[in-house]
C-alpha positions as CSV (number, residue, x, y, z in Angstrom):
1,X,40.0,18.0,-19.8
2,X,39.8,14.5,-21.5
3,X,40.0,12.6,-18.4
4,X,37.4,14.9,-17.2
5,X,34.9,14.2,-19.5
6,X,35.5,10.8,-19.9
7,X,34.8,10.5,-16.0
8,X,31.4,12.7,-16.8
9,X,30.6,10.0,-19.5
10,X,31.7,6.8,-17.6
11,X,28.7,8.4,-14.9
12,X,26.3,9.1,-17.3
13,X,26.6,5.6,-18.6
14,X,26.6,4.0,-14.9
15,X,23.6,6.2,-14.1
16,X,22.0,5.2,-16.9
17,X,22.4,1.7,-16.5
18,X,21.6,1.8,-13.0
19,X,17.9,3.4,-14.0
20,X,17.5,0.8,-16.6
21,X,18.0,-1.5,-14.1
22,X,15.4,-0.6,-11.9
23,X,12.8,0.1,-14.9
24,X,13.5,-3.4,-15.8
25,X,11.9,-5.2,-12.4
26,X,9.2,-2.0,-11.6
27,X,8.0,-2.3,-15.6
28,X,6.3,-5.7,-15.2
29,X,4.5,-4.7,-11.8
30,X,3.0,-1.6,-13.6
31,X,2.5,-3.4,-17.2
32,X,0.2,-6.1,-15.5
33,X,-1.6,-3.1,-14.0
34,X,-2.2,-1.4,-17.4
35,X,-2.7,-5.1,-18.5
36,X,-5.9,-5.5,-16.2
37,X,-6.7,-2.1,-17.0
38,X,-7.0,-2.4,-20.8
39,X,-8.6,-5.7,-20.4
40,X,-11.6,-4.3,-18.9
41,X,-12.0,-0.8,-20.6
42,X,-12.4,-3.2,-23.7
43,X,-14.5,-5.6,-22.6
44,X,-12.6,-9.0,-22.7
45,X,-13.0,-9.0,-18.4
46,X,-16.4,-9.0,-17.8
47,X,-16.8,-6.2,-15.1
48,X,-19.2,-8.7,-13.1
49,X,-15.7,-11.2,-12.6
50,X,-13.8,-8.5,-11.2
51,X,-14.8,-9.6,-7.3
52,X,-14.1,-13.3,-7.9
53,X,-10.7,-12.1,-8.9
54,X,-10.8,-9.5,-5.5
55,X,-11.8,-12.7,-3.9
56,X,-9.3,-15.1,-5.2
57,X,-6.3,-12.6,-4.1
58,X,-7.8,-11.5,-1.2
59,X,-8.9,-15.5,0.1
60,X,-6.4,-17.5,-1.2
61,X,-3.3,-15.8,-2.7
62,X,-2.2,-13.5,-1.3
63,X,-2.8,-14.8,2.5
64,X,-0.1,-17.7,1.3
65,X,2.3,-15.0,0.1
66,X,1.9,-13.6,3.6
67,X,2.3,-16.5,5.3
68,X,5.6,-18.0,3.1
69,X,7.3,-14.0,3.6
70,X,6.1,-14.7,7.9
71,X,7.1,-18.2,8.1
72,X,10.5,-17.8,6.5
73,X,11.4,-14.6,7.7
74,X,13.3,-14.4,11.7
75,X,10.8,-13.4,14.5
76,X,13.0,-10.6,15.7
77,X,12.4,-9.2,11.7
78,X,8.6,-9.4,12.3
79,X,8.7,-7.7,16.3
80,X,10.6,-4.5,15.2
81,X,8.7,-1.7,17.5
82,X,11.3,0.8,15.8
83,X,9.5,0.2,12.4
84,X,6.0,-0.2,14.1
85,X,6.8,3.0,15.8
86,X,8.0,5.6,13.6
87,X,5.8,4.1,10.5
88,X,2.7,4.7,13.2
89,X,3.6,8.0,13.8
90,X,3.9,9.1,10.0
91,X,0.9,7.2,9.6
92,X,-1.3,9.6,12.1
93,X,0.4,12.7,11.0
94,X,-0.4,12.0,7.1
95,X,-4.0,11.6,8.1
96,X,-4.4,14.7,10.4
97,X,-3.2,16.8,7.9
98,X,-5.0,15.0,5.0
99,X,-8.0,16.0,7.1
100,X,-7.0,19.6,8.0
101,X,-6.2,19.8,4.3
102,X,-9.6,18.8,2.8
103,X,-12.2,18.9,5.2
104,X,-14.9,21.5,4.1
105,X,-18.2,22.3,3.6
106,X,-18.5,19.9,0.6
107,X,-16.1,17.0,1.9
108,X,-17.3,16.3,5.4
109,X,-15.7,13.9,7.4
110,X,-16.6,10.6,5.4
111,X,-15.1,11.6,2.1
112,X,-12.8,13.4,4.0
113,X,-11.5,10.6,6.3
114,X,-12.1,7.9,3.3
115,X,-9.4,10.8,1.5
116,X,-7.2,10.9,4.4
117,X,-6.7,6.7,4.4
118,X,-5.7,6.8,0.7
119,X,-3.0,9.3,1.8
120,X,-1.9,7.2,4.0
121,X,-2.7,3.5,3.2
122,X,0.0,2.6,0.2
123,X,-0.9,-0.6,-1.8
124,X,1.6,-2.9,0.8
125,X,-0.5,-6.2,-0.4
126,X,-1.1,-6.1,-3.3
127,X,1.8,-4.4,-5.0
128,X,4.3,-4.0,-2.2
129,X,4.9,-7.4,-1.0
130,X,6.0,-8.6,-4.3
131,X,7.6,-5.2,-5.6
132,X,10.0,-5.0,-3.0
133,X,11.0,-8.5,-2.8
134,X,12.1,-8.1,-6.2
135,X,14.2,-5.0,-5.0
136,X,15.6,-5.9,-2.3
137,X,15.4,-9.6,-1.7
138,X,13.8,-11.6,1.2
139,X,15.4,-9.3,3.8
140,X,12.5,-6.5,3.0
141,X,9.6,-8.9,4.2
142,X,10.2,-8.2,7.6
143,X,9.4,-4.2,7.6
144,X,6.9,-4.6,5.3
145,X,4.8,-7.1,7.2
146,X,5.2,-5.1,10.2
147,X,3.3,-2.0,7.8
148,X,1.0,-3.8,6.2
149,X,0.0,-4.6,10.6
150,X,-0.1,-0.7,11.0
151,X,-2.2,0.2,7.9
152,X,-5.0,-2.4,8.3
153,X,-5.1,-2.7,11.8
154,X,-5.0,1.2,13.3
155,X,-5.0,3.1,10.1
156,X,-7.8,2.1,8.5
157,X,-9.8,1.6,11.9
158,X,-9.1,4.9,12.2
159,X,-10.4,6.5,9.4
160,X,-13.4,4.2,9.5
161,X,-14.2,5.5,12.7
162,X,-13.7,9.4,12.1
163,X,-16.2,8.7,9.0
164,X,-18.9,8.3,11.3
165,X,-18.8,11.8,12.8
166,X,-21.1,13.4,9.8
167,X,-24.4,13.8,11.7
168,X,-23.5,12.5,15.2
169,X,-24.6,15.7,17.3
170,X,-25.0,15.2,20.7
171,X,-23.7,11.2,20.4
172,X,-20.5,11.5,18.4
173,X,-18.2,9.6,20.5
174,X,-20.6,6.8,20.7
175,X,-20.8,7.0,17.4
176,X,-16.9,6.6,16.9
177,X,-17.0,3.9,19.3
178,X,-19.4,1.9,17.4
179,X,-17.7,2.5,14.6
180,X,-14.2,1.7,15.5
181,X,-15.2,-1.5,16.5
182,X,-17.4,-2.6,13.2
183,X,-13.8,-1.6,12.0
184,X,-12.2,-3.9,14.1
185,X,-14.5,-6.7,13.3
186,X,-13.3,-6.1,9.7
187,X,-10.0,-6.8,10.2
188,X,-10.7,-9.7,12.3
189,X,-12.8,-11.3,8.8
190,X,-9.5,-10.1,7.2
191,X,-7.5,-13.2,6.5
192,X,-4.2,-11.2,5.8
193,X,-3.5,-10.1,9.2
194,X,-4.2,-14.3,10.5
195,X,-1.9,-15.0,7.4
196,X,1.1,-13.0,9.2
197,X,-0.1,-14.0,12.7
198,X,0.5,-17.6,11.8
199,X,3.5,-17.0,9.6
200,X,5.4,-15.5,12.5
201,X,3.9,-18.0,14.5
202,X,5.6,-21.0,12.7
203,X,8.4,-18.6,12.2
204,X,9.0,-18.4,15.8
205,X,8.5,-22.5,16.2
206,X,10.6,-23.0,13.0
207,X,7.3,-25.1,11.9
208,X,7.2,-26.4,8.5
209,X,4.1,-27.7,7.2
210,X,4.3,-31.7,5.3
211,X,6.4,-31.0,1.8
212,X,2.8,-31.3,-0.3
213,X,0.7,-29.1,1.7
214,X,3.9,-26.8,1.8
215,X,4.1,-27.2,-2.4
216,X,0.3,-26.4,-2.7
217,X,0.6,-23.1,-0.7
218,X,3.8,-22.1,-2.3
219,X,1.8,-22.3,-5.8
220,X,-0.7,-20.3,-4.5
221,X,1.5,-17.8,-2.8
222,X,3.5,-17.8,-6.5
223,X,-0.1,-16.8,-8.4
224,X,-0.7,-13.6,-5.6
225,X,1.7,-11.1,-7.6
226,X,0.9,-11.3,-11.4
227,X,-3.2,-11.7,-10.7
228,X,-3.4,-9.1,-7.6
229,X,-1.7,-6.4,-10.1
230,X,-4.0,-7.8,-12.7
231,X,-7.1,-7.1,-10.4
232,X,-5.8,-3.8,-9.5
233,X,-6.2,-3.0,-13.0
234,X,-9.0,-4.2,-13.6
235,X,-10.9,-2.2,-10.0
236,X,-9.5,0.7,-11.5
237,X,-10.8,0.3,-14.8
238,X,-14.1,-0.5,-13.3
239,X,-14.1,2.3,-10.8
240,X,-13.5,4.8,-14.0
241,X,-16.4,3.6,-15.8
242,X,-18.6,3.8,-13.3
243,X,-18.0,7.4,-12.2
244,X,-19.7,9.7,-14.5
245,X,-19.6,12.9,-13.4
246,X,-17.1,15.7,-13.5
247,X,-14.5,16.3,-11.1
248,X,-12.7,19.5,-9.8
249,X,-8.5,19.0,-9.6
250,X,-8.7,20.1,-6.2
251,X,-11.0,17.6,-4.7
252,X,-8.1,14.8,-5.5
253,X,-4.8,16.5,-6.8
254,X,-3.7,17.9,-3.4
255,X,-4.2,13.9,-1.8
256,X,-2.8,12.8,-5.0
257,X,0.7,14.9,-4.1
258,X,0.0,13.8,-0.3
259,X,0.5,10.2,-1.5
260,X,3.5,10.1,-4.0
261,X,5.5,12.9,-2.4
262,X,4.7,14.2,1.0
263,X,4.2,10.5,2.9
264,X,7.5,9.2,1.5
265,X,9.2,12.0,2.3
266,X,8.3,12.1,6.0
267,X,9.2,8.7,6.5
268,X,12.2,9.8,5.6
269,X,12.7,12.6,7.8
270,X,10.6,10.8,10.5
271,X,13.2,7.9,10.5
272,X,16.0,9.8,9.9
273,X,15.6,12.4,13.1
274,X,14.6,9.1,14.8
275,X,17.7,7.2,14.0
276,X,20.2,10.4,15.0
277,X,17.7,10.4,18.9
278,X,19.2,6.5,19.4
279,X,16.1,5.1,18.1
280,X,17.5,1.0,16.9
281,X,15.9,1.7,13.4
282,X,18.4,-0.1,10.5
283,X,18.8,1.5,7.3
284,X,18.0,-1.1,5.1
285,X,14.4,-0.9,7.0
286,X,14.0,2.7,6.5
287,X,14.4,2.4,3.4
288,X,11.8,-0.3,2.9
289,X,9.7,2.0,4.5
290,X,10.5,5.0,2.5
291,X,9.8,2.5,-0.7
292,X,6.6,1.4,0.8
293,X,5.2,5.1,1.6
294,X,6.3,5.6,-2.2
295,X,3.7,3.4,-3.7
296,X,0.4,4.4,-4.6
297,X,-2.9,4.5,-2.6
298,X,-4.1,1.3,-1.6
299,X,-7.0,0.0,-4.1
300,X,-9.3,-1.9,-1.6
301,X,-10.3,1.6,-0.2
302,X,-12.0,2.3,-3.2
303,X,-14.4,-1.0,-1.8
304,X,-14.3,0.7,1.6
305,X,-15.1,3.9,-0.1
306,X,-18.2,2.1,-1.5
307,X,-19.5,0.1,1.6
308,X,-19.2,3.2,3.8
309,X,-21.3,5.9,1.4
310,X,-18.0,8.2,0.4
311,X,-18.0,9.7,-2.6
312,X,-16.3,6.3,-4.3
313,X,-15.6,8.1,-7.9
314,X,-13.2,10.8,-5.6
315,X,-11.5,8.3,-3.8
316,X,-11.3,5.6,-7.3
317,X,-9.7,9.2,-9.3
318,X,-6.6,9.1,-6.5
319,X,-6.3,5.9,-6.5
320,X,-6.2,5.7,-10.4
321,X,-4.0,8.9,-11.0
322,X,-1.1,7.5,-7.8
323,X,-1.2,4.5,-9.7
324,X,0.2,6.1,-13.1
325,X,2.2,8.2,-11.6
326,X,3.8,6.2,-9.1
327,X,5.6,4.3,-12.0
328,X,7.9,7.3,-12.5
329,X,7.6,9.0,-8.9
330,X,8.2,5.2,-7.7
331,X,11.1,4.3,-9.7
332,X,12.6,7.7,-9.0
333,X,12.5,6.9,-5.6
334,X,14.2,3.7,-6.1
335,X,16.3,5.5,-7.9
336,X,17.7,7.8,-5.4
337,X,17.6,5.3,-2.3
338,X,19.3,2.0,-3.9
C-alpha cells in the first residue's frame, strides 16, 4: 500500500512538473499577447500605429524569420508531400463543414466563407513559427513551413473565392474565377511565401549570405516573435473596440470549438489513418501538425475580413475568444502529445 501511493505521488509530482514545464515556454507567447492587448484598450498604443506594427512584421520580420527557419533547414524537410498532403486534406474538410455548419439565411457565403478560413487558418506566422521552435527545436520548421504554403496559398484563395458567390446569379463561376485569382495576386504581394521560396532555395544550394548582411537579417528575424505577438494583441484589442454591436453565441461559438478542438483533432485522426495506409508521414511531423491545428485562428483574416465586406466584428470575436482560450486548450495539447 505504501509503495503504492508513493508511485501515485512520484506521478503526480512528474505530471506536474512536466505541465509546469510547458506553461513556462507557452506563458510568454500568450503574455505578450495580453501585453499588446492591454496596451491598447488603455491607450498607451495609439490605435492609428497598429498597421506600422502589421507592416513592420509582415515586411520585414517575420519574412527573415522565414527565410533563417528555410535557409537552415534540409530541402527534403521543406518538399514533404506527406505533410502537404494530409494537412491539405484536413484543410478542405474543416472548411466544407465550417460552411455546411453556418451557412444561412443571415451568414451568406462571405461571412460564411470568411468563418470557414478562421476554422481552418491557425496563426502558423505569427505565433506558430516561434511557439514551436521553442517546443520542439529547429527540427519543427520544416512541417511548419510546408503549412504555412497550404494555408496562404490554397486555403485562403479558397475561401476568398467562395466569398464571391453572394449575388453572382447567372455568372457565379466567373465570378469565382475572378476572384480566385485577385486571391492569387495577393499571395504573390505576400512576401512570406518568397521568404520560404528563397530560404529553401539557398537551403538547397547551401548559400550563405556575407556574415554582415547574414547578422542584419538574423536581428531582424530575432525581433519577428516578441512584436508579431505584441501586434496580435494589439489587432485584437482594436478589432473589440471597434465592434459595437451585440452578438449572438451562435454566430461564433460553434467556429470557435471548430478551431481549438475539432481541426486538431482531425489532423490527428487524418494522419494517423494515413500513417497505418503506408503513407511516409514521421511522427514527430504529425505532431507538429497536430500543434499547429491547435493554435488559434489566424489574426490577418480579421484584415481580410475587412477588405472583403464580411461582417469583421464576427470574424475579430473568434479570433479574440481562440486566442484566450487556446492558452489552456494549447498547452493541454502540448500536454498530451510531448
Amino acid at each position: 500500500m505504501g509503495k503504492a501511493c508513493d508511485h501515485t505521488a512520484w506521478l503526480f509530482l512528474h505530471n506536474g512538473t512536466a505541465v509546469l514545464n510547458i506553461l513556462f515556454v507557452t506563458f510568454p507567447f500568450f503574455a505578450l499577447v495580453l501585453a499588446g492587448f492591454m496596451a491598447t484598450r488603455r491607450g498607451m498604443l495609439p490605435i492609428e500605429a497598429i498597421p506600422g506594427l502589421n507592416s513592420f512584421v509582415l515586411f520585414f520580420a517575420l519574412p527573415a524569420m522565414l527565410y533563417r527557419f528555410g535557409s537552415t533547414t534540409p530541402i527534403d524537410q521543406l518538399l514533404d508531400g506527406a505533410v502537404f498532403g494530409v494537412y491539405l486534406f484536413c484543410a478542405l474538410v474543416m472548411v466544407g463543414f465550417a460552411l455546411a455548419m453556418t451557412l444561412s439565411a443571415r451568414i451568406r457565403w462571405n461571412d460564411g466563407s470568411l468563418g470557414a478560413l478562421v476554422a481552418a487558418f491557425p496563426n502558423t506566422g505569427f505565433m506558430g513559427v516561434p511557439l514551436l521552435a521553442a517546443l520542439m527545436g529547429p527540427s519543427s520548421a520544416g512541417p511548419v513551413i510546408v503549412l504555412i504554403l497550404v494555408d496562404m496559398v490554397v486555403t485562403s484563395s479558397l475561401c476568398v473565392a467562395l466569398s464571391r458567390l453572394d449575388g453572382t446569379r447567372g455568372h457565379g463561376a466567373q465570378a469565382v474565377l475572378d476572384a480566385g485569382k485577385k486571391a492569387l495576386r495577393g499571395v504573390v504581394g505576400n512576401p512570406m511565401p518568397w521568404a520560404i521560396v528563397l530560404g529553401a532555395l539557398a537551403s538547397a544550394a547551401e548559400f550563405r549570405f556575407p556574415v554582415p548582411v547574414e547578422k542584419t537579417l538574423w536581428l531582424l528575424a530575432d525581433a519577428a516573435s516578441p512584436v508579431a505577438l505584441f501586434t496580435i494583441g494589439a489587432v485584437l484589442a482594436r478589432s473589440q473596440m471597434q465592434s459595437n454591436h451585440p452578438m449572438p453565441w451562435g454566430d461564433y461559438w460553434p467556429v470557435v470549438l471548430m478551431k481549438l478542438l475539432l481541426h486538431p483533432v482531425l489532423v490527428l485522426l487524418v494522419g494517423l489513418a494515413a500513417i497505418q495506409l503506408g503513407v511516409p508521414l514521421e511522427p514527430q511531423a504529425l505532431t507538429v501538425m497536430v500543434l499547429v491545428s491547435a493554435l488559434p485562428s489566424a489574426s490577418n483574416v480579421s484584415l481580410l475580413a475587412e477588405r472583403l465586406g464580411a461582417d469583421n466584428g464576427r470574424i475579430a470575436r473568434i479570433i479574440l475568444v481562440t486566442t484566450a482560450l487556446a492558452f489552456f486548450s494549447f498547452s493541454a495539447a502540448v500536454t498530451l502529445l510531448l
